[in-house]
Structure formats: structure tokens, C-alpha cells
C-alpha positions in Angstrom: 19.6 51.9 -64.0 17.4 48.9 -64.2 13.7 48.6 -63.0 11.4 45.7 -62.3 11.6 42.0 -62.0 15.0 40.9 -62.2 14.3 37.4 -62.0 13.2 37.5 -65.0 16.2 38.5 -66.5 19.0 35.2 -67.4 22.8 35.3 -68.1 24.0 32.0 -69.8 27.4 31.2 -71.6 27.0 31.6 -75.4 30.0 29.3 -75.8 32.7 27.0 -73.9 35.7 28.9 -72.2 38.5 29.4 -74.3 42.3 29.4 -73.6 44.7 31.3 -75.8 48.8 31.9 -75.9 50.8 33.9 -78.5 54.1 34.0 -78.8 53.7 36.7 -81.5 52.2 39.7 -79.3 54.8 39.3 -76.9 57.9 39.0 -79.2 59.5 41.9 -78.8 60.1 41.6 -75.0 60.7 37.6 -75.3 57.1 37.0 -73.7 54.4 34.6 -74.1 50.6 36.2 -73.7 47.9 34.0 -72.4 44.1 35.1 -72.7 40.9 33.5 -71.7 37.5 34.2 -73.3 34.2 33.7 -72.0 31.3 34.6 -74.6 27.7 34.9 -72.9 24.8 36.3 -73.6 21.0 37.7 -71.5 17.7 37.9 -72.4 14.4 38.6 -69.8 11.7 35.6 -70.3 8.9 38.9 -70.2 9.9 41.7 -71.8 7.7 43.8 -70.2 9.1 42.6 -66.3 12.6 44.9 -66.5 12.6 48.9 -67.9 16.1 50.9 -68.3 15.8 54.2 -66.7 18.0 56.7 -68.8 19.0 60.1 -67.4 18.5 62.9 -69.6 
């Protein structure tokens, strides 16, 4: 659980959006897998705005 001044906190993409097929992991059934990947990363602008409350 997250405490504080979530605005300080920011989500951006780390990378473009990615679009995958293989034939391979689907060749036993005759299949074709698609996947898409999304890499992002967070960070807080004051690291002393936001505390993690851990339960013992």
C-alpha cells in the first residue's frame, strides 16, 4: 500500500510497442502466436513524497 503524494509519481514507456508472431511455438497444433510488448518504466520526482506501507 502506497502513501503520500502520488502526483509525484510518473509512468512513461521505456520503449515503442512491439508486435511479434511465431510460427514455431504454435507448431504442433498448426498455429500462429502473436504477442505484443509494452516496456515502461516509474520513478517519483521527490523521493520523499510516496512511502510503501508493508504488513508485517
Amino acid at each position: 500500500m502506497l502513501f503520500g503524494d502520488l502526483s509525484a509519481f510518473s509512468i512513461r514507456e521505456a520503449g515503442a510497442l512491439r508486435f511479434e508472431s511465431s510460427r514455431d511455438a504454435g507448431f504442433s497444433t498448426d498455429t500462429t502466436v502473436f504477442r505484443a510488448i509494452l516496456r515502461t518504466d516509474s520513478g517519483l520526482a521527490d523521493n520523499t513524497a510516496v512511502k510503501c506501507g508493508i504488513h508485517p
